[in-house]
MMTF fields as JSON, N, C-alpha, C and O atoms, coordinates in Angstrom:
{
  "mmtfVersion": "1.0.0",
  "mmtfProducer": "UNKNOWN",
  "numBonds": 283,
  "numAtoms": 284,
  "numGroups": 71,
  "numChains": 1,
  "numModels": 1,
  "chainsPerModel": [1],
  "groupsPerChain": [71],
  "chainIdList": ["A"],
  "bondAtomList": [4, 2, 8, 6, 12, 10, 16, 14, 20, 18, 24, 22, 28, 26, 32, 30, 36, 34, 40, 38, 44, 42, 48, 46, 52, 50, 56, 54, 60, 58, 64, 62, 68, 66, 72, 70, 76, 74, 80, 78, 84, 82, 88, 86, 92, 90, 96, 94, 100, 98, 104, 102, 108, 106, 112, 110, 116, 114, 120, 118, 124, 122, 128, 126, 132, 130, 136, 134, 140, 138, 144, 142, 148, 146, 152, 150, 156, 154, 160, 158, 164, 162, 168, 166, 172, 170, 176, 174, 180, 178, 184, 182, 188, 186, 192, 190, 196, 194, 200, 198, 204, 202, 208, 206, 212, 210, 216, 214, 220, 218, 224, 222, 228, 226, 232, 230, 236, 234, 240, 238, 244, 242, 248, 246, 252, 250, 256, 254, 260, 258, 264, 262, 268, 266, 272, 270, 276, 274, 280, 278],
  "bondOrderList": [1, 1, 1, 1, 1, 1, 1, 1, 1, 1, 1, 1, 1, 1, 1, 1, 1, 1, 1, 1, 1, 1, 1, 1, 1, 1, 1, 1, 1, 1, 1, 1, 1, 1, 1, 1, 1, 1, 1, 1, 1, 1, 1, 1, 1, 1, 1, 1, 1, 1, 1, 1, 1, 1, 1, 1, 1, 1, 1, 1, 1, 1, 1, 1, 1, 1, 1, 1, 1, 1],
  "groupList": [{"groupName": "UNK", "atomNameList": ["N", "CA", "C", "O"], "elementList": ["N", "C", "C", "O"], "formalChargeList": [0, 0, 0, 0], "bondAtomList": [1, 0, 2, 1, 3, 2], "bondOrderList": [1, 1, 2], "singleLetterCode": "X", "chemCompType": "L-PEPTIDE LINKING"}],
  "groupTypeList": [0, 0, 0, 0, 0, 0, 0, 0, 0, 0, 0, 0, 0, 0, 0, 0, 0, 0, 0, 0, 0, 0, 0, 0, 0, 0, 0, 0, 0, 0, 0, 0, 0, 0, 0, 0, 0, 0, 0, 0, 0, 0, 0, 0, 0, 0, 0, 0, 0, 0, 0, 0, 0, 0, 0, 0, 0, 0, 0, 0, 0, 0, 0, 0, 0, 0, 0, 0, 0, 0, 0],
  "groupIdList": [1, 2, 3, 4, 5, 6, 7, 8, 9, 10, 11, 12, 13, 14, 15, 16, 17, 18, 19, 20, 21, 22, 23, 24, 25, 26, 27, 28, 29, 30, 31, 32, 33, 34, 35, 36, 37, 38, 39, 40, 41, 42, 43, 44, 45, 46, 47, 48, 49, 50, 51, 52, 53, 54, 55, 56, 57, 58, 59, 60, 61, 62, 63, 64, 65, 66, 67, 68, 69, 70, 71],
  "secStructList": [7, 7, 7, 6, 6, 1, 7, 7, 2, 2, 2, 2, 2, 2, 2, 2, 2, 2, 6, 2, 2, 2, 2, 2, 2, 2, 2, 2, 2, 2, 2, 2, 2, 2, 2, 6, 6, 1, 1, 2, 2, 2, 2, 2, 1, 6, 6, 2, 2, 2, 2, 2, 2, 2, 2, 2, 1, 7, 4, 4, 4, 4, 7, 7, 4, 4, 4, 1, 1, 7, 7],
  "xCoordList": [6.976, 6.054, 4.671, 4.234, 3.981, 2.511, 1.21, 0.594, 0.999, -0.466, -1.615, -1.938, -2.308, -3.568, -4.847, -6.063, -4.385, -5.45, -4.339, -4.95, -3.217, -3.182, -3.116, -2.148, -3.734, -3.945, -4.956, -5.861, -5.284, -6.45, -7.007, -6.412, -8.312, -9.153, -7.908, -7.211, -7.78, -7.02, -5.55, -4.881, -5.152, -3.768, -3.93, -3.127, -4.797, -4.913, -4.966, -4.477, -5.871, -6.33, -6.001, -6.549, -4.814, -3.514, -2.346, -1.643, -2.162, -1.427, -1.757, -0.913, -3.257, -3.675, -3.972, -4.468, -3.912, -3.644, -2.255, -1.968, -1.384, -0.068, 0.275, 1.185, 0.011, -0.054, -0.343, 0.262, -1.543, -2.67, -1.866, -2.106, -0.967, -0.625, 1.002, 1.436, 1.652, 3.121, 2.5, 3.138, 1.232, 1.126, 0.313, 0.451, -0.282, -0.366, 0.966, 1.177, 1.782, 3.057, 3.859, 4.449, 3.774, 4.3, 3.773, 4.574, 2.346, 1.272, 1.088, 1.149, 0.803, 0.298, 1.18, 0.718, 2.606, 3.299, 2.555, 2.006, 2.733, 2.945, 1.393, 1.486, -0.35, -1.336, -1.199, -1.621, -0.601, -0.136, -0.059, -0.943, 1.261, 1.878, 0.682, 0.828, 0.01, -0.848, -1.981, -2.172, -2.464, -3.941, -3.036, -3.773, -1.833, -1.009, -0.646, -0.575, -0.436, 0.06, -1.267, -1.034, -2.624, -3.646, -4.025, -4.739, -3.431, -4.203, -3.467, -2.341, -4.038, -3.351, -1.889, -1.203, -1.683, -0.185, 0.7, 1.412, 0.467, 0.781, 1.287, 2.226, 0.635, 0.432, 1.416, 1.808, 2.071, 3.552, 4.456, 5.212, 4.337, 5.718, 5.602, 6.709, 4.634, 4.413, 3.958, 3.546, 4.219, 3.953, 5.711, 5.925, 6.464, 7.843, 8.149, 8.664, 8.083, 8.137, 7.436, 7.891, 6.241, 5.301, 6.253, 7.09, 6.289, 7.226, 8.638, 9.051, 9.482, 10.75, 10.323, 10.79, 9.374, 8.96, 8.192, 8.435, 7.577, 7.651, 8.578, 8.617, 9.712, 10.451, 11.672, 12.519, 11.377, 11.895, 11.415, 12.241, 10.553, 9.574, 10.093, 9.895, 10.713, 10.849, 9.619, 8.461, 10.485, 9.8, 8.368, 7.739, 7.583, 6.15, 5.388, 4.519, 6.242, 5.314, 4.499, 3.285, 5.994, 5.328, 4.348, 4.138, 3.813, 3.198, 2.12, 1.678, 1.463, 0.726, -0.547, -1.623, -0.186, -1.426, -2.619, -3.208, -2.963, -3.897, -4.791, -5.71, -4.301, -4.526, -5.094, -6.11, -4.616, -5.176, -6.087, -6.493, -6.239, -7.49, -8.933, -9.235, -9.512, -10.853, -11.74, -11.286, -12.48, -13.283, -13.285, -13.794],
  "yCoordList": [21.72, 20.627, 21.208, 22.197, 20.534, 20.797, 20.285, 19.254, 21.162, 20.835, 20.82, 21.812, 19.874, 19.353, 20.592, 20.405, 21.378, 22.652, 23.679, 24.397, 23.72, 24.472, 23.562, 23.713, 23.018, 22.214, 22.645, 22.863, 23.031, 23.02, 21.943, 20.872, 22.038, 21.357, 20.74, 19.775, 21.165, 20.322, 20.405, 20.329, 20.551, 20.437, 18.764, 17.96, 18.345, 17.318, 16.258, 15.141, 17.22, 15.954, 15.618, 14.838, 16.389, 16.059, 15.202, 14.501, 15.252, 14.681, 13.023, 12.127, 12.857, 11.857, 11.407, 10.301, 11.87, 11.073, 10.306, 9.295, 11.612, 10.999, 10.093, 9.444, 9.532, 8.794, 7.347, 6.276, 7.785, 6.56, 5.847, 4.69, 6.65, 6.444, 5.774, 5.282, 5.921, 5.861, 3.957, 3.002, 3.756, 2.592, 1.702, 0.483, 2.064, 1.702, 0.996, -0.151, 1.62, 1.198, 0.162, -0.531, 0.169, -0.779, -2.046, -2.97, -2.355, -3.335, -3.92, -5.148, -3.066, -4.002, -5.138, -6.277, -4.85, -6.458, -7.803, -8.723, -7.59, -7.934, -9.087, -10.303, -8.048, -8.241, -9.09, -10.215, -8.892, -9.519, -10.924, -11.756, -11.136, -12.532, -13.121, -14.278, -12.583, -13.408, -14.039, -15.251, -13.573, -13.688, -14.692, -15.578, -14.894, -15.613, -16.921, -18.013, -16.555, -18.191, -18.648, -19.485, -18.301, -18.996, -19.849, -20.844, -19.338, -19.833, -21.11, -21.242, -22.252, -23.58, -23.653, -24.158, -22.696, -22.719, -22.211, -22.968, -20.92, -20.736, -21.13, -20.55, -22.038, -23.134, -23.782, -24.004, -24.251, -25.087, -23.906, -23.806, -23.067, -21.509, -21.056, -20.676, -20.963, -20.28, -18.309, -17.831, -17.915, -16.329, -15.72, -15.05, -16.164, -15.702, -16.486, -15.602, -17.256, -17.714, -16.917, -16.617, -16.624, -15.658, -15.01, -15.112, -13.994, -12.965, -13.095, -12.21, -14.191, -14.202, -14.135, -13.355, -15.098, -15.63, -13.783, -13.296, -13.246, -11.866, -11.068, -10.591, -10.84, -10.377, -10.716, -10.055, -12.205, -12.528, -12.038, -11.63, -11.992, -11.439, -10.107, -9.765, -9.367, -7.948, -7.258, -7.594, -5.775, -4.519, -4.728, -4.221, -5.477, -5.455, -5.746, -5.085, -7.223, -8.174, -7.193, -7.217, -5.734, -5.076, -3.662, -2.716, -3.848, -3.009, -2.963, -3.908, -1.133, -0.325, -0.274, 0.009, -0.661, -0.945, -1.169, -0.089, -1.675, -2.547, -1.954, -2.462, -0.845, 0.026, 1.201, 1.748, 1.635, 2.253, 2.371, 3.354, 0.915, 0.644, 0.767, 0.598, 1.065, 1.241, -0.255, -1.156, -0.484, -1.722, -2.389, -3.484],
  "zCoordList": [11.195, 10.941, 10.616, 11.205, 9.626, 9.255, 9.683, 9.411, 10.33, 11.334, 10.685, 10.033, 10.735, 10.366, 10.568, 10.593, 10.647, 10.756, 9.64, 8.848, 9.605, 8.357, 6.925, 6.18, 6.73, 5.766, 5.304, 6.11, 3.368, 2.865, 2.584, 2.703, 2.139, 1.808, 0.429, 0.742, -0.567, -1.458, -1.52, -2.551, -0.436, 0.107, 0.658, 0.185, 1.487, 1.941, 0.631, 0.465, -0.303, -0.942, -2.062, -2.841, -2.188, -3.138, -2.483, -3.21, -1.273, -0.907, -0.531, -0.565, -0.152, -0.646, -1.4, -1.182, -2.796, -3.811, -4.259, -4.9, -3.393, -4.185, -3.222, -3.738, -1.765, -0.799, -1.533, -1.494, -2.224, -2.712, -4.06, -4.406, -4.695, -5.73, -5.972, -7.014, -4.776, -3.971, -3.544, -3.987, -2.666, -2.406, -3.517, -3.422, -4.259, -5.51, -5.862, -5.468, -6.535, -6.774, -6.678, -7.506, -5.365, -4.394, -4.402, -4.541, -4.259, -3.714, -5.013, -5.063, -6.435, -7.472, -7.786, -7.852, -8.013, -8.092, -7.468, -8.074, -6.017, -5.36, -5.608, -5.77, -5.566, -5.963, -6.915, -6.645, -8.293, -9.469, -9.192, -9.395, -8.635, -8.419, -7.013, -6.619, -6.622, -5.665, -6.935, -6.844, -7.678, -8.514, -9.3, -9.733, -9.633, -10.563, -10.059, -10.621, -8.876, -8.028, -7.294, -6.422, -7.432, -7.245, -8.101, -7.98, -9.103, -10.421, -10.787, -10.307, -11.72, -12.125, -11.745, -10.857, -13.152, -13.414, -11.912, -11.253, -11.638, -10.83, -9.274, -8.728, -8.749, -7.712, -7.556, -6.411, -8.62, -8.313, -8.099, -7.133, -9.007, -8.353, -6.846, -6.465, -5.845, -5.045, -5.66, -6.716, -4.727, -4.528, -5.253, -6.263, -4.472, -4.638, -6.211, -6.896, -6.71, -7.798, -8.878, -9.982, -8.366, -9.66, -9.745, -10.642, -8.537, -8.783, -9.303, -10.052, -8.954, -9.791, -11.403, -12.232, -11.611, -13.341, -13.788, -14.892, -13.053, -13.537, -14.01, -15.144, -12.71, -13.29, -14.158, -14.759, -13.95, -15.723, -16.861, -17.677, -17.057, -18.125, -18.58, -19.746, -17.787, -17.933, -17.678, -17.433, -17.87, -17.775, -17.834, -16.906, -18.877, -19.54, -17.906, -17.338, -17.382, -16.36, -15.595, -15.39, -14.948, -13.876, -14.251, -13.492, -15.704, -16.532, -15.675, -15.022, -15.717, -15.12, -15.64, -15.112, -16.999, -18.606, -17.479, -17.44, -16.962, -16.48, -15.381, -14.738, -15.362, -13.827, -14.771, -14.342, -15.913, -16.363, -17.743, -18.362, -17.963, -19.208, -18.366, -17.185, -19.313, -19.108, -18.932, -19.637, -18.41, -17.514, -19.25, -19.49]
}
């Protein structure tokens, strides 16, 4: 096991990125269909509805595009 004292400085802080980037992953759907079922349309689907009508949509719905365009 790896002890927090043999850890470098960017040993740590690679691994928190890929930590950061693993829950990224996970959470943006999820984020997605919340900002979606607040909204008008959204409201009659619920949360679980965004998300089914997402992943109807296909591949595109759970697109990353968005995480990585510029402001």
């Amino acid at each position: 096991m790896v002890c927090a004292r043999d850890l470098s400085f960017l040993t740590a802080f690679v691994y928190a990125g890929i930590g950061r980037f693993i829950a990224t992953l996970i959470t943006y759907p999820l984020m997605r269909a919340k900002v979606m079922a607040i909204s008008e349309e959204g409201t009659k689907l619920g949360l679980f509805g965004c998300l089914r009508k997402m992943a109807g949509e296909g591949v595109g719905a759970f697109s990353y595009a968005v995480l990585l365009s510029p402001c």
